[in-house]
C-alpha positions in Angstrom: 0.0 0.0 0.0 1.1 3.3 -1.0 2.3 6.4 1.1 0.8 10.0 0.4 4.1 12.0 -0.6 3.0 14.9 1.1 0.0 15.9 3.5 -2.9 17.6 2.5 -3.3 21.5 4.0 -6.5 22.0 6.2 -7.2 24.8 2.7 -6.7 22.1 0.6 -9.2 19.4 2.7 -12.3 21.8 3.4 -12.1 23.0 -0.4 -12.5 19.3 -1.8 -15.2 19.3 0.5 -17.1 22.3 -0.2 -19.5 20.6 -2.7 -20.2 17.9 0.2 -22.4 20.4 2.0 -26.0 19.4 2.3 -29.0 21.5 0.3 -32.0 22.1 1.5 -34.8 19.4 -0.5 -36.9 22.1 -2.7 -40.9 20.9 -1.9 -44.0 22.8 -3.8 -47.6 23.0 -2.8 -50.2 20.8 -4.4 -52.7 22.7 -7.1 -55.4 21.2 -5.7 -55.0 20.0 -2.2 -52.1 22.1 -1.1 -50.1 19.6 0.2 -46.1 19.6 0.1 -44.6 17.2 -3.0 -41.9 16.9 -4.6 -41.2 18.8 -7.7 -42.5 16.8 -10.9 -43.9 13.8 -8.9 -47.9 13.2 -8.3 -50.0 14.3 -5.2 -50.0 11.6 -2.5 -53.0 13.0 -1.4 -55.1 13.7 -3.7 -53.4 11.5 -6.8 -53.2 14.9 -9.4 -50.4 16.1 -10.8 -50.1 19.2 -13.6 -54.4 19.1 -13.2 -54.9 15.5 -14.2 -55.8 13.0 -11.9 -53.4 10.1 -11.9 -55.1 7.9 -9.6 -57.4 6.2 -11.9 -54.9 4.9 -14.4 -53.9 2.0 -11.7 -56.7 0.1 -12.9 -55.5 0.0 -16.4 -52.2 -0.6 -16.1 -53.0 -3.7 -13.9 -55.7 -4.7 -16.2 -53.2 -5.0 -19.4 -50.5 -6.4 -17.2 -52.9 -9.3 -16.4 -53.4 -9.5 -19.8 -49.7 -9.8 -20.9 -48.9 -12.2 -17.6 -51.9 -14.8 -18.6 -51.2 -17.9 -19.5 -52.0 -18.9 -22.6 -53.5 -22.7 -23.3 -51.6 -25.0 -25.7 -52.5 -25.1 -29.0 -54.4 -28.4 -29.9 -52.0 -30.6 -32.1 -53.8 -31.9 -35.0 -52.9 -35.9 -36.3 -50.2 -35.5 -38.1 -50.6 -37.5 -41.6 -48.1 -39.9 -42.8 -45.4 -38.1 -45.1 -45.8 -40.1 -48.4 -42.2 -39.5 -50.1 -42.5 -37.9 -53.2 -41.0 -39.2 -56.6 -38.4 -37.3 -58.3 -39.5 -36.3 -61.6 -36.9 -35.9 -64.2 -36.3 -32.0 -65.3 -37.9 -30.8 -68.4 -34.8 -29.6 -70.5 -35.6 -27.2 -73.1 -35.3 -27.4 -76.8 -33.5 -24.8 -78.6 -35.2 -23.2 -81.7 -32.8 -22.5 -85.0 -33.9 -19.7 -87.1 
């Protein structure tokens, strides 16, 4: 393991750590119930965000997950026939015209 070759200044420290300082978490008022949120994320409360209402569409989305989750049934396999092997027939080979 290596050795630092020479020690950091207490200047030197507290500027690396300048950006390490904690900022105060930004929080905005619902439209419609005035609760606090979280900038760009639905109401909680009330299930609106930007004037729609967001709370409805859980319905949907877990009716076409149940959709794409379902189990499909197994096709029926119809009786195969026996394969009868076919005879080669010979090529037709053209005949050339002379004019």
């Amino acid at each position: 393991m290596s050795v630092p070759a020479f020690r950091n200044s207490k200047s030197k420290v507290r500027r690396r750590r300048s950006h390490q300082a904690l900022k105060p978490i930004a929080l905005s008022a619902c439209e419609k119930c005035k609760a606090t949120i979280l900038p760009h994320h639905a109401c909680k409360a009330c299930g609106f965000y930007k004037g729609r209402n967001l709370t409805g569409g859980e319905k949907q989305v877990e009716k076409t997950l149940d959709k794409a989750t379902k189990v499909k049934k197994p096709a029926v396999k119809k009786t195969a026939t026996p394969k009868v092997a076919k005879e080669a027939k010979p090529k037709a080979v053209k005949k050339e015209t002379k004019k």
